[in-house]
C-alpha positions as a Markdown table, in Angstrom:
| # | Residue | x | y | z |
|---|---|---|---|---|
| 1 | Unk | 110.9 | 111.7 | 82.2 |
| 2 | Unk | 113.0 | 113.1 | 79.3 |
| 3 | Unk | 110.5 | 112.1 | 76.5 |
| 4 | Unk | 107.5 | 113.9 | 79.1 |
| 5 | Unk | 109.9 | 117.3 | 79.5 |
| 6 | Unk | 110.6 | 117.1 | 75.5 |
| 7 | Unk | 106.6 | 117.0 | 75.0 |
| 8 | Unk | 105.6 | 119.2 | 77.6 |
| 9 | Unk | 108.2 | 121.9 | 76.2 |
| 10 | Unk | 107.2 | 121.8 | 73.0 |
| 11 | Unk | 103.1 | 121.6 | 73.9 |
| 12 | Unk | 103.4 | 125.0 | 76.0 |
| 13 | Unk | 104.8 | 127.0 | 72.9 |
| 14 | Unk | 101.7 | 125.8 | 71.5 |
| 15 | Unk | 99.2 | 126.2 | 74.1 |
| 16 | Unk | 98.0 | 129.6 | 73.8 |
| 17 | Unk | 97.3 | 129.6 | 70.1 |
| 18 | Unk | 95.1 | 126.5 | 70.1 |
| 19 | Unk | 92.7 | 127.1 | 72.8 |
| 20 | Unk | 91.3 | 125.5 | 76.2 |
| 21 | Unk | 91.8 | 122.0 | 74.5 |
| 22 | Unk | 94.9 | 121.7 | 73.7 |
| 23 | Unk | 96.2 | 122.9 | 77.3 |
| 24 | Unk | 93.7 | 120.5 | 79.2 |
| 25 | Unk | 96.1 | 117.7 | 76.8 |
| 26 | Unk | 99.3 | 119.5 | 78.6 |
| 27 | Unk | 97.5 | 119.5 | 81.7 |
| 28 | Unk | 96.9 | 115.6 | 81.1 |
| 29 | Unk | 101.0 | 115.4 | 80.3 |
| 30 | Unk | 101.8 | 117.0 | 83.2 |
| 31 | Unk | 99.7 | 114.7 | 84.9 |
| 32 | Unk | 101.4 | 112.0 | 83.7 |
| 33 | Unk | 104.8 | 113.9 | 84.8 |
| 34 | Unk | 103.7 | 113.6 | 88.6 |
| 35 | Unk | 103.2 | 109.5 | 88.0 |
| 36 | Unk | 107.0 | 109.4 | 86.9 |
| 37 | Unk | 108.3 | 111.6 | 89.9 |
| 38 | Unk | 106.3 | 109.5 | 92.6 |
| 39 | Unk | 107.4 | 106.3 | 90.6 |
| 40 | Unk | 111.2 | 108.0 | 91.5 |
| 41 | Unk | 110.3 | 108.8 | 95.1 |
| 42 | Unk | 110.0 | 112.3 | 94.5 |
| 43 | Unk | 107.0 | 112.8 | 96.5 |
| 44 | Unk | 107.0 | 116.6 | 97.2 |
| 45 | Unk | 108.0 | 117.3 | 94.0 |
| 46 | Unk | 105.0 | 115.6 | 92.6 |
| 47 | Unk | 103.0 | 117.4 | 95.0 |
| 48 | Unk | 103.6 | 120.5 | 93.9 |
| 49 | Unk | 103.0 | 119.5 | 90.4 |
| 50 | Unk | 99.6 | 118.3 | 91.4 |
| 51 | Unk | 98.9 | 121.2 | 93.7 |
| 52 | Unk | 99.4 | 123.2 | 90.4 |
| 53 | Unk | 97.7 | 121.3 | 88.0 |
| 54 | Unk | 94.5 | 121.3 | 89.9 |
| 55 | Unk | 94.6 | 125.5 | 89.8 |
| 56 | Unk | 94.9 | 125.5 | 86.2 |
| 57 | Unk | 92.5 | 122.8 | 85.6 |
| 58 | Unk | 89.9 | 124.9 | 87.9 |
| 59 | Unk | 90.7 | 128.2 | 85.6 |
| 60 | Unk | 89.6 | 126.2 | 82.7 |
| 61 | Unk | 86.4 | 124.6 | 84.0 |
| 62 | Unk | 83.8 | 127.0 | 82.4 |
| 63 | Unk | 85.2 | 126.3 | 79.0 |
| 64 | Unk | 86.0 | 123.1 | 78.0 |
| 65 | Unk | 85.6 | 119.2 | 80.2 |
| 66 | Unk | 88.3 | 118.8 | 82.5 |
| 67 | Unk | 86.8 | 116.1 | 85.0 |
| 68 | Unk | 89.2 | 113.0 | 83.5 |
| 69 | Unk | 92.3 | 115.0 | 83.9 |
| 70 | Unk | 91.3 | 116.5 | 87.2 |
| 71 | Unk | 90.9 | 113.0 | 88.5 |
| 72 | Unk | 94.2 | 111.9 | 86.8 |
| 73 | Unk | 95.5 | 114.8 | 88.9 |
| 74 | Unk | 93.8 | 114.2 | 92.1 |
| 75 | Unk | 95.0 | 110.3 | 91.7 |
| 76 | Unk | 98.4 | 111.3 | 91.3 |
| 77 | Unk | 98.1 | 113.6 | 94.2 |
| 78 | Unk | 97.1 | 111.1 | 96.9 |
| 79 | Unk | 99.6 | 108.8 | 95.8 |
| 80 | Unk | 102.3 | 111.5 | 96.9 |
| 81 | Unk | 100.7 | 111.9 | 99.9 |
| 82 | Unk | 100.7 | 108.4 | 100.2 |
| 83 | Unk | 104.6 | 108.4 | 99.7 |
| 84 | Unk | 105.2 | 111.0 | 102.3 |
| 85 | Unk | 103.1 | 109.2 | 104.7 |
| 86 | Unk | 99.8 | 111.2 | 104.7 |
| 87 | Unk | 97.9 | 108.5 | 104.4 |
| 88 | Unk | 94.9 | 109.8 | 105.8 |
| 89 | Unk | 94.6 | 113.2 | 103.7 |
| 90 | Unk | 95.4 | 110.1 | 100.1 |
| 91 | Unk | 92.1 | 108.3 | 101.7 |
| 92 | Unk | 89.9 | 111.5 | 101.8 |
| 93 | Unk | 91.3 | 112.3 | 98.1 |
| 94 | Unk | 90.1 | 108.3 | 97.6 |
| 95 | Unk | 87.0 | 107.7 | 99.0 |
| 96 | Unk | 86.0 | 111.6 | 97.5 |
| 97 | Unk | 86.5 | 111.1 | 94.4 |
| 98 | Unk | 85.5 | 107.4 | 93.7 |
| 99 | Unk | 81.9 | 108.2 | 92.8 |
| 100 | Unk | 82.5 | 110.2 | 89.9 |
| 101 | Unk | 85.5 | 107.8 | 88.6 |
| 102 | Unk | 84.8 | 105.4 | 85.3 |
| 103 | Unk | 86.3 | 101.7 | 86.0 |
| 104 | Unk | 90.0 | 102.3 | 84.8 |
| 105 | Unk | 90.0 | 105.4 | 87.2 |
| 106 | Unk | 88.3 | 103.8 | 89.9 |
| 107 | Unk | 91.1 | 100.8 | 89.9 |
| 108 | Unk | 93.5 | 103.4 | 90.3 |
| 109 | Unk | 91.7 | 105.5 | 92.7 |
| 110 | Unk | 91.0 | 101.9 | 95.1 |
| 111 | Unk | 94.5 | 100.9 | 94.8 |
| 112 | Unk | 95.6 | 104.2 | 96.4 |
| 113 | Unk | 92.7 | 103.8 | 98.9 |
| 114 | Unk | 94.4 | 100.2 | 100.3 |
| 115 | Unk | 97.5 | 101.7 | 100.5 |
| 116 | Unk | 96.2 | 104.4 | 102.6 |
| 117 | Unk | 94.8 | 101.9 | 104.8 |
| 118 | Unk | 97.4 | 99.6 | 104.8 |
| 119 | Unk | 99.8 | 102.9 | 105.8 |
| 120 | Unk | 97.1 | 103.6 | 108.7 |
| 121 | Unk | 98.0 | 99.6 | 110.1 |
| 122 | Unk | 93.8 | 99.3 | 109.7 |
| 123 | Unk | 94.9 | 95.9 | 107.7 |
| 124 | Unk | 91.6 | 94.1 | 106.9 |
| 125 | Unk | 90.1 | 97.1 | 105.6 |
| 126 | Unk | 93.5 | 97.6 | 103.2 |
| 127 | Unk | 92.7 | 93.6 | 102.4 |
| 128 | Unk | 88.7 | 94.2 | 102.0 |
| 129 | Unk | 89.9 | 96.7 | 99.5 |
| 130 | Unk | 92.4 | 95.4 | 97.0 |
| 131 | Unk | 90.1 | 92.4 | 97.9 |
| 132 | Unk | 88.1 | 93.6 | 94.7 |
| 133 | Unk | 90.6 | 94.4 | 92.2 |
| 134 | Unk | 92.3 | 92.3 | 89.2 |
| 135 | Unk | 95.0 | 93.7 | 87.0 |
| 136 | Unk | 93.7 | 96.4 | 84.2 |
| 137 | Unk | 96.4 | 94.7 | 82.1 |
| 138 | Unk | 100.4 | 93.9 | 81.4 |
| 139 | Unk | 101.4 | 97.8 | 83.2 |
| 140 | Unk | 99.9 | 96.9 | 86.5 |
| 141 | Unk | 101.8 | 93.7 | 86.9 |
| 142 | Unk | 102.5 | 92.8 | 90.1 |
| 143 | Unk | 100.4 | 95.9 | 92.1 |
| 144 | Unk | 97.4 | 94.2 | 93.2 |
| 145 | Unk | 99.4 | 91.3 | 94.8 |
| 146 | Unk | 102.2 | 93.9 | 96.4 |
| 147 | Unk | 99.5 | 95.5 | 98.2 |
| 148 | Unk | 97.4 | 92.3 | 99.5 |
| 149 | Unk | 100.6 | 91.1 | 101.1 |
| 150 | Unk | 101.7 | 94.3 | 102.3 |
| 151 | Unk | 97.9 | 93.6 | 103.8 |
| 152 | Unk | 98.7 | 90.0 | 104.8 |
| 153 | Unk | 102.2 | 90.5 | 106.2 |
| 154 | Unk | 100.4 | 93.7 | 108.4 |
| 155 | Unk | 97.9 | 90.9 | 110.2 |
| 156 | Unk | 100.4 | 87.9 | 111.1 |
| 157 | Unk | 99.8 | 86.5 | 108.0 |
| 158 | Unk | 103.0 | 85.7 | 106.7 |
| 159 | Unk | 103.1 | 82.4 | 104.7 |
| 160 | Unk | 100.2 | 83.7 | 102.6 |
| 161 | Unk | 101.6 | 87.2 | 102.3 |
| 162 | Unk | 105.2 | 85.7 | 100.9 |
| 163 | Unk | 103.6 | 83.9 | 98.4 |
| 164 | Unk | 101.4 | 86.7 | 97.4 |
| 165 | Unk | 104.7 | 89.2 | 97.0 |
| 166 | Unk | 106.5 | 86.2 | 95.1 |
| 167 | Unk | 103.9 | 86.4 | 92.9 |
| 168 | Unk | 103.9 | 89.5 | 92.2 |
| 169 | Unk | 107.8 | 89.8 | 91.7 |
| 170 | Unk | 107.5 | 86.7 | 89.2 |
| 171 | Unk | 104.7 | 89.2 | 87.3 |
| 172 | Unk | 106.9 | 92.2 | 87.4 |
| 173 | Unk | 110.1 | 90.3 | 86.3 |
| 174 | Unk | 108.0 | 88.9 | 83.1 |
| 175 | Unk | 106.6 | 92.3 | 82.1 |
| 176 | Unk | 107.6 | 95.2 | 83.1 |
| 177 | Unk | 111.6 | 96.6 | 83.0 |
| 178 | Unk | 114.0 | 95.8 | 85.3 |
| 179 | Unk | 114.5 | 99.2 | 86.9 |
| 180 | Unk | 110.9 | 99.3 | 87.3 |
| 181 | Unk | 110.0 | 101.1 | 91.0 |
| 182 | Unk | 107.2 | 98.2 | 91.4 |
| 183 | Unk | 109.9 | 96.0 | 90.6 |
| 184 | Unk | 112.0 | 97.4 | 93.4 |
| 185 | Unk | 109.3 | 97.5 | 95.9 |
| 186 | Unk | 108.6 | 93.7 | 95.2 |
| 187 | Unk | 111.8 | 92.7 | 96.2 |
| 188 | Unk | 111.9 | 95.5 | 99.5 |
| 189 | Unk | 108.9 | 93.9 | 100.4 |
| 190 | Unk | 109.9 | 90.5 | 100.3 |
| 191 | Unk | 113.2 | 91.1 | 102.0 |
| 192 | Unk | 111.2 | 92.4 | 104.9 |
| 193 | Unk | 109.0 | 89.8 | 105.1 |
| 194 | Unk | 111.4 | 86.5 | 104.4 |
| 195 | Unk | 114.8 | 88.1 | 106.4 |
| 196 | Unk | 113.1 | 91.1 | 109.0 |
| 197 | Unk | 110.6 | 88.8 | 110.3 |
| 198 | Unk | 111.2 | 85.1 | 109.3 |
| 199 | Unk | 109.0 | 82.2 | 109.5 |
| 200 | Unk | 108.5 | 80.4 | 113.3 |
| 201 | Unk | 110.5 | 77.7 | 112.2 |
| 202 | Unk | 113.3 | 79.6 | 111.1 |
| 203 | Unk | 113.2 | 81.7 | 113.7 |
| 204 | Unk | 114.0 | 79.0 | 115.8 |
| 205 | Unk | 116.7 | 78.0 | 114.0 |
| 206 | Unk | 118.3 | 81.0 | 113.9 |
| 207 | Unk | 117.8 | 81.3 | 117.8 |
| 208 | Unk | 119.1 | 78.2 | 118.2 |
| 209 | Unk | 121.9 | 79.2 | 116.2 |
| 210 | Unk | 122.6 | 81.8 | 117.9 |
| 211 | Unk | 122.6 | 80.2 | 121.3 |
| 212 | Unk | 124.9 | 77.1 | 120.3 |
| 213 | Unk | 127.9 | 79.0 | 121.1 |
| 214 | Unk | 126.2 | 79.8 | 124.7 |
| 215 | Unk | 125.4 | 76.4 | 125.4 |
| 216 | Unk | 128.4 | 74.8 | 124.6 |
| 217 | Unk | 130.0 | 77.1 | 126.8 |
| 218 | Unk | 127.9 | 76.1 | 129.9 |
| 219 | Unk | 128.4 | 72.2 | 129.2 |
| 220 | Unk | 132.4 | 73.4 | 129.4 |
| 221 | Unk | 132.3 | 75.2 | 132.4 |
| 222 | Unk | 130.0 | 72.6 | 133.8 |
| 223 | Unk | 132.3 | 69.8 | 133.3 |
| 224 | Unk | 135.1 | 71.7 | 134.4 |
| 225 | Unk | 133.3 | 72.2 | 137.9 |
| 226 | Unk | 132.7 | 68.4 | 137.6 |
| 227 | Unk | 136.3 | 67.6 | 137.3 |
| 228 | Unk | 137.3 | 70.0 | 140.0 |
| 229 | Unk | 134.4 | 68.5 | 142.2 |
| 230 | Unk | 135.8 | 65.3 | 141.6 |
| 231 | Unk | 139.0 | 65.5 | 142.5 |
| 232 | Unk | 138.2 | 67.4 | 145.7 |
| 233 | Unk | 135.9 | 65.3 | 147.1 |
| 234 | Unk | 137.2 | 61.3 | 146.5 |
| 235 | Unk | 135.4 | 58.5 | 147.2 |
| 236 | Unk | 135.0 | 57.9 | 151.0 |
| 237 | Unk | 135.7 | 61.7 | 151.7 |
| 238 | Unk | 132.4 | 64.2 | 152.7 |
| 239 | Unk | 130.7 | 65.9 | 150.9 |
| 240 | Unk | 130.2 | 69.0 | 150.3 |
| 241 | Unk | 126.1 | 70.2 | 150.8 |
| 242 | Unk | 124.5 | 70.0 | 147.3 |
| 243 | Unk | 127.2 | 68.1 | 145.4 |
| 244 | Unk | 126.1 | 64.9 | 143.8 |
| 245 | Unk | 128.7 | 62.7 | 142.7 |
């Protein structure tokens, strides 16, 4: 974010002398600004940005080609909206604008889509979705498998989807930096799907755990009634109804 603010400072005293060109390139940095604050979980924030970015863009239209940063924009929109859990407003932005989009756009633009979906709970079509992507290269580490188990996890799947979010952690450990949000979200995922909601077998386990202490309490008192049972009823003696020796 520093290096951005440090460009984007010194691009605006520029702006005005060089023409429509050279402020569609600080629209584009901007652009790139939003990516960093919803990377930081500053969805409204990045919002705004967007909201803004997509005016200016519209007052430069008539004079020079804005389309690939208005799409960089309108990408970086949805995915706030996706963050603040608008997930249906981030698919219209989606499906809208997938039409016009060139293959490194549309990636983008389908990996927003199945996290709209995925957001909505309408699973398969989430999985359908990122069903069709691969990896643009070493900076999308780990995305493509994040989202198919946030997919798989979402329809009972669970085996498959832990080995799909290992995966991706094991990617996003290799290439990308530590404090990297996709990082952080592997391992939030994976937490949720290995100690929120466990496997059957370990589930059962930890039930029968959990109940030991119960049991072993009822086999005490039990034998203690024995005992007493025992002694008050000795051989020869009745009986009382419903006590077996």
């Amino acid at each position: 974010m520093p290096e951005l603010e440090t460009l984007i400072t010194e691009l605006e005293q520029k702006a005005d002398s060089y023409g429509p060109n050279v402020r569609v390139l600080l629209l584009g940095l901007r652009s790139n600004r939003v990516a960093v604050l919803v990377g930081q979980g500053r969805y409204t924030e990045g919002e705004a940005e967007a909201q803004d970015i997509l005016r200016a863009l519209a007052r430069l239209a008539h004079l020079t080609a804005v389309w690939e940063t208005e799409l960089s924009a309108l990408t970086n929109l949805a995915a706030a909206l996706n963050g603040q859990g608008r997930y249906e407003e981030a698919e219209a932005i989606a499906r809208g604008n997938l039409p016009r989009a060139d293959e490194p756009t549309a990636v983008v633009l389908r990996r927003v889509l199945g996290r709209s979906l995925n957001g909505q709970g309408r699973y398969e079509e989430a999985l359908a979705e990122v069903g069709r992507l691969a990896p643009l290269g070493r900076a999308d580490s780990g995305a493509v498998d994040i989202d198919t188990a946030r997919a798989l996890h979402g329809l009972g799947r669970r085996s498959e989807a832990e080995a799909a979010v290992r995966q991706a952690l094991t990617a996003c450990e290799q290439f990308l930096h530590p404090a990297h949000p996709r990082t952080r979200d592997a391992r939030t995922l994976l937490t949720r799907i290995t100690v929120e909601d466990p496997a059957p077998n370990e589930l059962v386990r930890s039930r029968a755990t959990k109940d030991a202490p119960r049991a072993a309490s009822s086999v005490r008192a039990a034998s203690r009634e024995a005992r007493m049972s025992t002694r008050t009823h000795a051989p020869g003696s009745p009986t009382r109804a419903g006590w077996c020796p």
